[in-house]
C-alpha positions as CSV (number, residue, x, y, z in Angstrom):
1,X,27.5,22.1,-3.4
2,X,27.5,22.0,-7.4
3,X,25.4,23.6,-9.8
4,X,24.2,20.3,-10.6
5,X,22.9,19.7,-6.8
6,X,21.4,22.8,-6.0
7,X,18.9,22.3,-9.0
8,X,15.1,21.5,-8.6
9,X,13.5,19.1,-10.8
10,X,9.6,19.5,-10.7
11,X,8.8,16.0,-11.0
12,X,4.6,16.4,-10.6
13,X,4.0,16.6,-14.3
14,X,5.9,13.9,-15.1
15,X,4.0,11.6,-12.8
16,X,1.0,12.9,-13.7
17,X,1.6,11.7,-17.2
18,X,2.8,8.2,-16.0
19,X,-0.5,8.2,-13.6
20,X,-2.6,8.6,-16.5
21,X,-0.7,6.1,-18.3
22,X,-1.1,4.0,-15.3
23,X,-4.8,4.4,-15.0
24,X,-5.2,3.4,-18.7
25,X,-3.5,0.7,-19.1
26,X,-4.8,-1.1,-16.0
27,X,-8.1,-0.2,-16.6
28,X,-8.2,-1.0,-20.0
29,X,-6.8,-4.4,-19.1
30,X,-9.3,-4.9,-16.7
31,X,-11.8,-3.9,-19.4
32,X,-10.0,-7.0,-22.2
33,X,-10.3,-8.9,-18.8
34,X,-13.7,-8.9,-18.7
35,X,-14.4,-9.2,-22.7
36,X,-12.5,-12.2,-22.5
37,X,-14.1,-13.7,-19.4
38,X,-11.1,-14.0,-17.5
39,X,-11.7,-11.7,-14.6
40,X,-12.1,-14.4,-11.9
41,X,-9.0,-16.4,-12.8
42,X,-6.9,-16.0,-10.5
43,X,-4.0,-15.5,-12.4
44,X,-5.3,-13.2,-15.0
45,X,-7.3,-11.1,-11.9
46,X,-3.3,-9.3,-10.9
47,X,-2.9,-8.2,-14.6
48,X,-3.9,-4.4,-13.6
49,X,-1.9,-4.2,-10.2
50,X,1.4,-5.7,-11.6
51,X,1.1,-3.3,-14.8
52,X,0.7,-0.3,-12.0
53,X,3.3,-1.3,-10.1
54,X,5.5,-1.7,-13.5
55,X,4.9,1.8,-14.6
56,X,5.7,3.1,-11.0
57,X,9.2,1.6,-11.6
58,X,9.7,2.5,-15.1
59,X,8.2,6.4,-14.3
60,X,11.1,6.6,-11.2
61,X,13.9,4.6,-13.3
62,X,13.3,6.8,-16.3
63,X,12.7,10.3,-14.3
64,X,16.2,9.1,-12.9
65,X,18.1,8.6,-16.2
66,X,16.6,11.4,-18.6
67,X,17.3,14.0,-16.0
68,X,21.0,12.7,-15.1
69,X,23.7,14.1,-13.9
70,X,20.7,15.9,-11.4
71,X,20.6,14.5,-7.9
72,X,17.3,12.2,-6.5
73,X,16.0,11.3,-3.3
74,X,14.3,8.7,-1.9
75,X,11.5,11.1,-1.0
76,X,11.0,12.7,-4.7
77,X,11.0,9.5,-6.1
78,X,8.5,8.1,-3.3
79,X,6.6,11.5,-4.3
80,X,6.4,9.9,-8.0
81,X,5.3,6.6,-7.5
82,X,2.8,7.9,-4.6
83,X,0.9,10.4,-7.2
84,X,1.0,7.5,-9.8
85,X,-0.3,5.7,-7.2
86,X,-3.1,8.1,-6.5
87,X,-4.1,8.5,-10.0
88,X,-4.6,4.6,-10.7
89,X,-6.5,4.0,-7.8
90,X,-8.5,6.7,-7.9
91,X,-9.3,5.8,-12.3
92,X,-9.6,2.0,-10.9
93,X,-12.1,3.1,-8.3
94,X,-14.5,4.6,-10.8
95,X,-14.1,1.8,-13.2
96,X,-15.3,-0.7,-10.4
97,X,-18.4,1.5,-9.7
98,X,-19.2,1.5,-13.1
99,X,-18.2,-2.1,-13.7
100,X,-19.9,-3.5,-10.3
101,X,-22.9,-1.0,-11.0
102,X,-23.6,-1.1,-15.1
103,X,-21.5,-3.1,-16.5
104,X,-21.7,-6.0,-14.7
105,X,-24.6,-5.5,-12.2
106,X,-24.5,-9.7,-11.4
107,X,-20.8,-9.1,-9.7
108,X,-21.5,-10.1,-6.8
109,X,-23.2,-13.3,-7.6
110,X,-20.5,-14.3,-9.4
111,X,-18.2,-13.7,-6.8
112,X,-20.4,-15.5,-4.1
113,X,-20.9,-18.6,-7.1
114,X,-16.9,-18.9,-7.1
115,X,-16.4,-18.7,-3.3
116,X,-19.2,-21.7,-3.0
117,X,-17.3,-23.6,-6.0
118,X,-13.8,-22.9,-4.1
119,X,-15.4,-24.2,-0.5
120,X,-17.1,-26.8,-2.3
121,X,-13.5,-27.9,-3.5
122,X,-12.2,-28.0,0.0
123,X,-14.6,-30.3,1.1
124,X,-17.0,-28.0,3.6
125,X,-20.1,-29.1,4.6
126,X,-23.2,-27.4,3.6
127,X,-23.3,-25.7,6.6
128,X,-20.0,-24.8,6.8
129,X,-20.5,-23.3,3.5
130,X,-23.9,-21.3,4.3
131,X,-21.7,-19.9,7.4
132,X,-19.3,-18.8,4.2
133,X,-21.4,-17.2,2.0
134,X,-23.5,-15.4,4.7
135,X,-19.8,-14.1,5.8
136,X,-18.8,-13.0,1.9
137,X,-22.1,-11.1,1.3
138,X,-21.5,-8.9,4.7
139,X,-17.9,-8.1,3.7
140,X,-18.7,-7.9,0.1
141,X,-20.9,-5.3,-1.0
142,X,-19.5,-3.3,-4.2
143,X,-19.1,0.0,-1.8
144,X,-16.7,-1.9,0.7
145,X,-15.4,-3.7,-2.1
146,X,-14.5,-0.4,-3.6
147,X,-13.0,1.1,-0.4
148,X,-10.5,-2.1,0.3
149,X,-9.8,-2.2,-3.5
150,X,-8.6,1.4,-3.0
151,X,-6.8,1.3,0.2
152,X,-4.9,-1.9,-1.1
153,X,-4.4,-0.1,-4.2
154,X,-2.6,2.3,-2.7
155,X,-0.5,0.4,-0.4
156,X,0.9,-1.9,-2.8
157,X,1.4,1.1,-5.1
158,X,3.3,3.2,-1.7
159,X,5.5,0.1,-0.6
160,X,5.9,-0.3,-4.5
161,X,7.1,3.7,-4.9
162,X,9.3,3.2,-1.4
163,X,11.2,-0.1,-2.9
164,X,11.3,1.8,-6.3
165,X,12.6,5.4,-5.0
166,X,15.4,2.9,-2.3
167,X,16.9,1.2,-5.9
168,X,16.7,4.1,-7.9
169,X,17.6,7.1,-5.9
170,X,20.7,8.7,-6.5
171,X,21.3,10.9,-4.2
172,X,24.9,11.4,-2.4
């Protein structure tokens, strides 16, 4: 074994400062989001997950490349994405309390206004769209909201820091 393979890199404070990153950048674009009245579009709406799952790649590609010729495995780099993971979530999840609780109290009405508009469109009857709504407003309260926000958060963020870690790792 060389030199170069038998040293550890402590990767934890570098994905610390990309989690933070992370966190900022998609809550602050959920933030211009919602100044611009775009939050519902469904487009616009995967702005803050795509720009997580961006910095997840660029932490593990850079990590990778500054600290060459040193040796990277798929679990360190997993271990990177994962706590960039953990920090986004966790700043998204108190952005949607605050957003869903002060910011924009009438959330859920909006939400339950688009779902009608989007059945509507489809052609359901009126009871058919009752039947809907009564459905979304079980499934939909912020809290659960919050909690499948999260646990999607970090799934997409994990399968994101497993693809990420399999292209970038380097290890022999």
């Amino acid at each position: 074994m060389s030199e170069v393979e038998k040293t550890t890199i402590d990767v934890q404070p570098v994905a610390i400062r990309f989690g933070i990153i992370a966190a900022f950048v998609s809550v602050l674009s959920s933030v211009i989001l919602f100044i611009l009245n775009i939050e519902f579009n469904s487009i616009s709406k995967w702005i803050p997950t795509l720009a997580m799952i961006s910095i997840i790649l660029a932490a593990q590609k850079q990590i990778v490349k500054i600290n060459a010729p040193h040796l990277f495995s798929l679990g360190k780099l997993f271990k990177v994405g994962f706590i960039i993971t953990l920090i986004a979530s966790i700043a998204m999840l108190v952005y949607f309390f605050l957003y869903s609780n002060y910011i924009a109290p009438d959330f859920m009405d909006k939400v339950l206004e688009i779902s009608r508009a989007e059945m509507v469109e489809k052609g359901l009857s009126e009871e058919q769209i009752e039947t809907g709504i009564e459905m979304t407003k079980k499934f939909m309260s912020p809290i659960s909201m919050m909690v499948i926000s999260f646990i999607v958060s970090v799934i997409l963020g994990s399968l994101t820091s497993l693809i990420g870690a399999a292209i970038f790792r380097n290890e022999q």
